[in-house]
MARNU-291944 format. One line per field, with one value per residue (C-alpha): residue number from 1; residue in one letter; y negated, x negated, z. Coordinates in steps of 0.2 Angstrom, whole numbers, plus 5000, padded with zeros to 4 digits. Example, Ala and Ser with C-alpha at 12.3 -4.5 7.8 and 13.67 -1.06 7.14 Angstrom:
residues 2
pos [1; 2]
code [a; s]
c2 [5022; 5005]
c1 [4938; 4932]
c3 [5039; 5036]
end
This chain:
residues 381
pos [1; 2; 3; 4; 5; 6; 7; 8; 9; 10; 11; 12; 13; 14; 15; 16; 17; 18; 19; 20; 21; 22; 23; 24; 25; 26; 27; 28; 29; 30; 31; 32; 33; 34; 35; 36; 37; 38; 39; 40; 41; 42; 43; 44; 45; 46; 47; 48; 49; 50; 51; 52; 53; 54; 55; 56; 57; 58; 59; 60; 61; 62; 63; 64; 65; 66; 67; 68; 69; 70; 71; 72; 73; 74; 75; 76; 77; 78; 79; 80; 81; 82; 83; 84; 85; 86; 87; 88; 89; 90; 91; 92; 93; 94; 95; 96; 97; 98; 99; 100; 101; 102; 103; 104; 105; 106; 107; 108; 109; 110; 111; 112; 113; 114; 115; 116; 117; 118; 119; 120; 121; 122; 123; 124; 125; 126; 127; 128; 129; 130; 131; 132; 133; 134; 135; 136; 137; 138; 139; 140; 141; 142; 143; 144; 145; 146; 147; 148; 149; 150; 151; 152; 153; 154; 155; 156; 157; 158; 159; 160; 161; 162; 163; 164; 165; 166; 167; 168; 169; 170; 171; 172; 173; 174; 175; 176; 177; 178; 179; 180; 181; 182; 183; 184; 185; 186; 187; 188; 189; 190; 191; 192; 193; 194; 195; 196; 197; 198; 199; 200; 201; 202; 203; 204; 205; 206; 207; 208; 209; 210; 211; 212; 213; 214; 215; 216; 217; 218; 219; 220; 221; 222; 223; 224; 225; 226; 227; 228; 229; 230; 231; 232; 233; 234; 235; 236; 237; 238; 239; 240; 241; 242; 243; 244; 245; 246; 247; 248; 249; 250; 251; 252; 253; 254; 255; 256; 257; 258; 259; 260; 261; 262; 263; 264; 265; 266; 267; 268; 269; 270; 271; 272; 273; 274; 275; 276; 277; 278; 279; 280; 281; 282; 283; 284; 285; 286; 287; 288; 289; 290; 291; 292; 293; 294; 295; 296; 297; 298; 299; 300; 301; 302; 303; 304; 305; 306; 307; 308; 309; 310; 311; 312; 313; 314; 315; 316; 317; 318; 319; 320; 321; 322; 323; 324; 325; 326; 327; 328; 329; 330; 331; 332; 333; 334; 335; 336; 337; 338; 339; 340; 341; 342; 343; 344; 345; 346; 347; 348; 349; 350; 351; 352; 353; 354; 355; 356; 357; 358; 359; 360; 361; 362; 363; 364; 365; 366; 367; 368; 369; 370; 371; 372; 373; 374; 375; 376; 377; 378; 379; 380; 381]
code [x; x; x; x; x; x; x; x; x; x; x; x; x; x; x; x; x; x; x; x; x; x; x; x; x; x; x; x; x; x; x; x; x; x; x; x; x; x; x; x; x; x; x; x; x; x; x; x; x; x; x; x; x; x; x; x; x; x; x; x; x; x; x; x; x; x; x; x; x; x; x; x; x; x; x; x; x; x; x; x; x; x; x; x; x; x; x; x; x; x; x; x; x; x; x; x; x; x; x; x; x; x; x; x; x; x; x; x; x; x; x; x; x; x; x; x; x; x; x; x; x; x; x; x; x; x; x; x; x; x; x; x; x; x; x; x; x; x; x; x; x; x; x; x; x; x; x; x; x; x; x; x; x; x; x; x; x; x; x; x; x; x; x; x; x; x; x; x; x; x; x; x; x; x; x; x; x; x; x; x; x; x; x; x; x; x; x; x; x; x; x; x; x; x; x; x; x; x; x; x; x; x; x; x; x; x; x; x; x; x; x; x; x; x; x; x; x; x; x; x; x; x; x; x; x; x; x; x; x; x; x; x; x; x; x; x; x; x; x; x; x; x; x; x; x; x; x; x; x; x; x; x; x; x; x; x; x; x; x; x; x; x; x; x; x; x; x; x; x; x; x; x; x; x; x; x; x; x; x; x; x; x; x; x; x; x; x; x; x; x; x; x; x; x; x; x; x; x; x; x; x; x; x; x; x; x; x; x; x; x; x; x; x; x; x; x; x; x; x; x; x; x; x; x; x; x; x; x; x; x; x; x; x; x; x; x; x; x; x; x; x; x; x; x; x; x; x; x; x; x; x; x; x; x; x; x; x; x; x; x; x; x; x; x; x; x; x; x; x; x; x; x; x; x; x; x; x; x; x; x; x]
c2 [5289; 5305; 5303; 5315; 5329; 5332; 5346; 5344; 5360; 5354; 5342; 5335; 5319; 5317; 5327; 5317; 5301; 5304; 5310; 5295; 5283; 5291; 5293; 5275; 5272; 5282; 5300; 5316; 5324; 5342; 5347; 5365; 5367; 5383; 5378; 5368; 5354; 5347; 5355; 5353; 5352; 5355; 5336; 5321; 5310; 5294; 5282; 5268; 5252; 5252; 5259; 5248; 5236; 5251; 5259; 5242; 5241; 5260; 5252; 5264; 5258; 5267; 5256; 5269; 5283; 5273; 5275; 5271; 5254; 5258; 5244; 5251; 5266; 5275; 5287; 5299; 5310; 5328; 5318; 5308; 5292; 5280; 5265; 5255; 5245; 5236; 5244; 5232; 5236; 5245; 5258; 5267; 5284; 5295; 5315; 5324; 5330; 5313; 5306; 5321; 5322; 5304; 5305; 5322; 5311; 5296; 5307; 5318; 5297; 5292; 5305; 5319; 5338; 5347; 5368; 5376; 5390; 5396; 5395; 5410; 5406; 5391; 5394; 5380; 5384; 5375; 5377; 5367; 5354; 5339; 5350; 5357; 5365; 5370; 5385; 5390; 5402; 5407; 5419; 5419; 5424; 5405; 5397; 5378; 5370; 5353; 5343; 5338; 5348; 5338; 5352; 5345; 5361; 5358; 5362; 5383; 5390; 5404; 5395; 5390; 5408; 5410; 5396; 5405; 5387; 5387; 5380; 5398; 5408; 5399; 5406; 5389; 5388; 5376; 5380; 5365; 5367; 5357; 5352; 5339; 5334; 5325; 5314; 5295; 5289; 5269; 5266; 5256; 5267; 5284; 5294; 5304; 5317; 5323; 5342; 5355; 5361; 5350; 5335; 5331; 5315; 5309; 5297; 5294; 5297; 5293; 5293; 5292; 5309; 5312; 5322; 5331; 5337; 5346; 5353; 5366; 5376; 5394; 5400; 5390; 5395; 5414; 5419; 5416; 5425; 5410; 5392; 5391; 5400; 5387; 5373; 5376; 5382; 5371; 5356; 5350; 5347; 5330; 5322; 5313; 5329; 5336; 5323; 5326; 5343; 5344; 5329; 5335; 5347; 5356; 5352; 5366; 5386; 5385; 5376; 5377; 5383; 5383; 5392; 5391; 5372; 5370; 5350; 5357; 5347; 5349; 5347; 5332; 5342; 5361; 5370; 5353; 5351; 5335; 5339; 5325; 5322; 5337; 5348; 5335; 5334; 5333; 5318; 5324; 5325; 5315; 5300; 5298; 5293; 5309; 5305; 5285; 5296; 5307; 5293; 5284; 5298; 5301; 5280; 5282; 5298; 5291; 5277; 5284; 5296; 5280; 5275; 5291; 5292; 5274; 5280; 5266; 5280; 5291; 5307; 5319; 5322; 5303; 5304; 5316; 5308; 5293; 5302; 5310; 5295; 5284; 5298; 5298; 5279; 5277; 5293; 5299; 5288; 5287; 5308; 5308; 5295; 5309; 5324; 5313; 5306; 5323; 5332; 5318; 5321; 5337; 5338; 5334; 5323; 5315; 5311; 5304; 5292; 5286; 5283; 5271; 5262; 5258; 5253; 5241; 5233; 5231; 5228; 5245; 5255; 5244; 5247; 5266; 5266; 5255; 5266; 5279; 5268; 5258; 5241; 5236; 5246; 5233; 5241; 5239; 5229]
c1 [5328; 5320; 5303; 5292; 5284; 5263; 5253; 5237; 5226; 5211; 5209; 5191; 5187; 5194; 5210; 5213; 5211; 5223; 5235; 5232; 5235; 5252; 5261; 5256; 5266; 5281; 5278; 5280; 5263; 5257; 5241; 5235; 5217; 5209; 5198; 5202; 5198; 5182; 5168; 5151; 5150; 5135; 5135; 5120; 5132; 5128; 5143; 5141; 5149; 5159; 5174; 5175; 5189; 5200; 5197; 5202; 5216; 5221; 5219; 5206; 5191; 5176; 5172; 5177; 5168; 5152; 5147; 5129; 5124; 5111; 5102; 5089; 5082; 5065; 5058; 5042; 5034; 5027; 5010; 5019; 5018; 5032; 5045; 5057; 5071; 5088; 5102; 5113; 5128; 5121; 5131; 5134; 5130; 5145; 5146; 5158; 5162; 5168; 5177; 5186; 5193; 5196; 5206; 5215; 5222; 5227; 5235; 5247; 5250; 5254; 5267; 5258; 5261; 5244; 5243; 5229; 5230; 5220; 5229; 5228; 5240; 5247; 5260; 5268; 5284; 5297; 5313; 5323; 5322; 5317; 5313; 5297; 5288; 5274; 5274; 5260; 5257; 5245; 5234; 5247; 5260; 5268; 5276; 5279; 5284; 5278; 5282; 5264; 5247; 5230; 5214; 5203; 5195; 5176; 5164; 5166; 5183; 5194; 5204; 5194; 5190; 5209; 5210; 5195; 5188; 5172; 5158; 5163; 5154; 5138; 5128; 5120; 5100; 5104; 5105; 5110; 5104; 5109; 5108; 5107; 5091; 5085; 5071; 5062; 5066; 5072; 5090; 5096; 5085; 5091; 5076; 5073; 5058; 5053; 5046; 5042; 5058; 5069; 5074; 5078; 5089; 5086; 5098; 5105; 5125; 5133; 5125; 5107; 5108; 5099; 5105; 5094; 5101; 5090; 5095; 5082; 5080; 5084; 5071; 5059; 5067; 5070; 5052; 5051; 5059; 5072; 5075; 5060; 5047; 5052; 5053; 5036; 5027; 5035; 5045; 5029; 5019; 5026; 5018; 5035; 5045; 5028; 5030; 5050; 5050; 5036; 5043; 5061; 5075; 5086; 5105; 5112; 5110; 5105; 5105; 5122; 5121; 5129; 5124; 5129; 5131; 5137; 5135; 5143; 5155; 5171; 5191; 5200; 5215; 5217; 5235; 5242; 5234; 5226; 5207; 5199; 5182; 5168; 5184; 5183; 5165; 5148; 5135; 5118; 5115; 5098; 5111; 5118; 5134; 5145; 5156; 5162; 5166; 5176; 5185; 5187; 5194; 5206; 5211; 5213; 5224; 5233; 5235; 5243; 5256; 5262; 5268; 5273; 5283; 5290; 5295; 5282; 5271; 5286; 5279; 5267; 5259; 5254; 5250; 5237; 5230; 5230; 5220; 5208; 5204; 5202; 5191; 5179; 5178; 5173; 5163; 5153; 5141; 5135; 5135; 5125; 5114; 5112; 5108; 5097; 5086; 5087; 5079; 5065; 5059; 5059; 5044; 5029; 5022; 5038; 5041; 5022; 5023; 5042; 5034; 5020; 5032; 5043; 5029; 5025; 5039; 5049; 5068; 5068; 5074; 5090; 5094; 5095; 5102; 5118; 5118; 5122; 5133; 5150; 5158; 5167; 5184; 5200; 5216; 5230; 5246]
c3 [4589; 4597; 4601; 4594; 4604; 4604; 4609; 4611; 4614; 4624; 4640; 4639; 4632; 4616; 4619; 4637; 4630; 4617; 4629; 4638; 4623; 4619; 4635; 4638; 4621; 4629; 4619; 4627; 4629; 4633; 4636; 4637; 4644; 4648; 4663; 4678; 4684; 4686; 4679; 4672; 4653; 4640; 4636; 4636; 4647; 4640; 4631; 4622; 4627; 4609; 4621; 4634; 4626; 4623; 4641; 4647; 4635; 4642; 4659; 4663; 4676; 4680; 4692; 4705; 4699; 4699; 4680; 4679; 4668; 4652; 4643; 4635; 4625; 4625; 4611; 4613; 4602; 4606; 4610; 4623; 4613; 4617; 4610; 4621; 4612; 4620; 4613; 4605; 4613; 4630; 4637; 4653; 4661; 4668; 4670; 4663; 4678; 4686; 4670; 4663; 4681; 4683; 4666; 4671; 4686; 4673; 4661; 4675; 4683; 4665; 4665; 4655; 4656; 4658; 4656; 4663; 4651; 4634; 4618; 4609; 4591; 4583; 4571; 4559; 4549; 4542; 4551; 4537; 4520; 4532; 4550; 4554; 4570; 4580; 4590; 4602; 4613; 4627; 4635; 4650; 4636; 4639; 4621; 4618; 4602; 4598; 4583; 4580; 4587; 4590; 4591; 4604; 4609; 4604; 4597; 4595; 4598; 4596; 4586; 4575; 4572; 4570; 4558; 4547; 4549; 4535; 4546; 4557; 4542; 4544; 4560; 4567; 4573; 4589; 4607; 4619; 4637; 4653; 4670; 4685; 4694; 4709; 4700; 4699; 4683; 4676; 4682; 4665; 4651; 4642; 4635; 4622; 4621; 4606; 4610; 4595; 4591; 4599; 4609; 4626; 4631; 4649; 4660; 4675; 4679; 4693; 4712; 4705; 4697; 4682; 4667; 4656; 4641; 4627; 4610; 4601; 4587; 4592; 4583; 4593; 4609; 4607; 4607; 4627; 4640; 4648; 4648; 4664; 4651; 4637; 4649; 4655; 4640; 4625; 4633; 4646; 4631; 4631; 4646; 4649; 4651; 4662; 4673; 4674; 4677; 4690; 4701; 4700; 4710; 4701; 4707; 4697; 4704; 4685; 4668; 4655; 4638; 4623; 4607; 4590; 4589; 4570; 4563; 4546; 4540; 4546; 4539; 4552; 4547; 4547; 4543; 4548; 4568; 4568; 4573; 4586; 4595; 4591; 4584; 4570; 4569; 4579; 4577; 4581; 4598; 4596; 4591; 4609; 4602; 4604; 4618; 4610; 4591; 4604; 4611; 4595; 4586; 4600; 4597; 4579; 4579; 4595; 4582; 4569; 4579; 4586; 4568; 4561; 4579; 4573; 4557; 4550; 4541; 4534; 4531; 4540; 4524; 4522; 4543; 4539; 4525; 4534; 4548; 4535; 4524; 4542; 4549; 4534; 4534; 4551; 4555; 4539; 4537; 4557; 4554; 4538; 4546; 4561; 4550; 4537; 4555; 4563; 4548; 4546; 4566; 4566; 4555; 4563; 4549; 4544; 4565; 4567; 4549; 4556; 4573; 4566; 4553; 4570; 4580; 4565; 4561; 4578; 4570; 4561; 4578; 4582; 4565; 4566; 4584; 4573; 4560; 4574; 4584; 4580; 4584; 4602; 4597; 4596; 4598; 4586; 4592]
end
């Protein structure tokens, strides 16, 4: 039996991962990115160790890249008051810039074919009664054909302009800012600082560098002059952020941004390409879970290609409503949890009544940090 052929339109987390998966499975993977390789992303740079059975079972080790060990989580408030909680699971801190590189190197050692190039169209047609096809073609005017396509392009992309995706339509209020410091902060603790209008989550990645990674409301931002003004006149009014910024260097010549960041709800499947990671849908980034959902997705489509490559699912119409209905049971309610706690904190009252009730009673954080987080991820034989 021939082996099916996958595309998969994006090289960072999710769609490297998947790669991974299904070469190791021995199908034939393409991978068309359209930047090289490495390079600093947006991101908060903090995974939950949910994943850590599945990289073992994908024979990855981050040992080598020195992934920085996270036990603990601390919350503030605008006024600078604080909670500190173990995270049930723990997790560890790596840039994106050290693991999408140190899986760009698994995936071309696993056999992978990887395309540094920018899709520009994705046509589906039926060729014949039982024969259908993928054809994509690029920026460099490159085509490939692929039985099935996985979207792994992110958060905004052209395509999904191209597929008139609905969340498109919606302008979004967030702007996500990020950059690298020199600074003191705990080895094994992510922060979050609450700030007005936003939130800013804090760690350390690999060689004792420090990610910051904010998230505000445009609106909020927009009325200073640059991400220094805003820093300096908004963020600072947490103590905790004061003291960061003034006892820090800047690694970066300067801060990444990305605007338009939709948490709209988002179709898994779109004219038949199999959405994964953020292309599927974003968790708040207040949350901190992003990267494992990325890395799950990837696991459960990776999944279910496996058996529709098998002929154990028999139809790509029952694949992708396998992949929808298993998407929605894992994700949804972790997402509706992240809108429902992102809306309560970003009212002041609401923040300042959810602060005191968690102070009071001690178990209620670890029980929003598992509503945001899943279990240790166990791979199907």
């Amino acid at each position: 039996m021939k082996s099916k052929k996958v595309l998969i339109i994006g090289g960072g987390l999710a769609g490297l991962t998947a790669a991974i998966h299904l070469a190791k499975s021995g199908i034939a993977v393409t991978v068309i990115e359209k930047h090289s390789y490495p390079r600093h992303k947006v991101c908060g740079e903090y995974i939950s160790n949910e994943v850590l059975p599945y990289f073992d079972w994908l024979g990855l080790d981050l040992t080598g890249i020195k992934a920085k060990t996270i036990t603990d989580l601390r919350f503030s408030t605008v006024a600078g008051h604080v909670i500190t909680t173990t995270l049930p699971l723990g997790g560890f801190g790596i840039s994106r810039f050290a693991l999408d590189e140190y899986l760009y190197q698994e995936a071309l050692s696993n056999g992978c074919q990887i395309i540094i190039d920018q899709v520009e169209n994705v046509d589906f047609e039926n060729v014949d009664f039982d024969k259908d096809i993928f054809t994509i073609s690029t920026q460099s005017n490159q085509t490939f054909t692929a039985d099935l396509v996985l979207g792994a392009f992110g958060k905004r992309s052209n395509i999904d302009l191209k597929l008139k995706r609905a969340f498109m339509d919606r302008k979004s209020k967030w702007l996500a800012v990020k950059a690298h410091y020199q600074a003191n902060i705990t080895n094994n603790m992510v922060s979050l600082h609450n700030f007005d209008g936003g939130y800013c989550g804090v760690s350390k990645v690999e060689n004792d560098v420090v990610n910051v990674c904010y998230i505000v409301n445009y609106d909020a931002f927009k009325k200073y002059k640059n991400i220094t003004d805003f820093q300096e006149f908004v963020m600072t009014k947490n103590p905790h952020l004061k003291d960061l910024f003034t006892n820090s260097n800047l690694l970066f010549e300067k801060p990444l941004t990305i605007s338009q960041i939709s948490f709209d709800k988002k179709q898994a499947v779109e004219e038949h390409i199999i959405m994964i990671g953020d292309t599927a849908g974003l968790i708040h980034p207040l949350c901190g879970n992003g990267m494992a959902m990325a890395i799950h997705s990837a696991k459960i489509a990776s999944e279910l290609i496996i058996k529709y490559n098998n002929n154990t699912i028999e139809s790509r119409a029952a694949l992708e409503k396998e992949y929808q209905k298993k998407w929605k049971y894992t994700f949804n309610k972790r997402i509706q949890a992240g809108r429902f706690l992102s809306l309560i904190l970003e009212n002041k009252t609401s923040a300042n009544l959810v602060l005191k009730m968690v102070t009071t009673f001690k178990f209620i954080l670890p029980y929003i940090i598992k509503q945001t987080h899943g279990k240790p991820l166990t791979v199907e034989s």
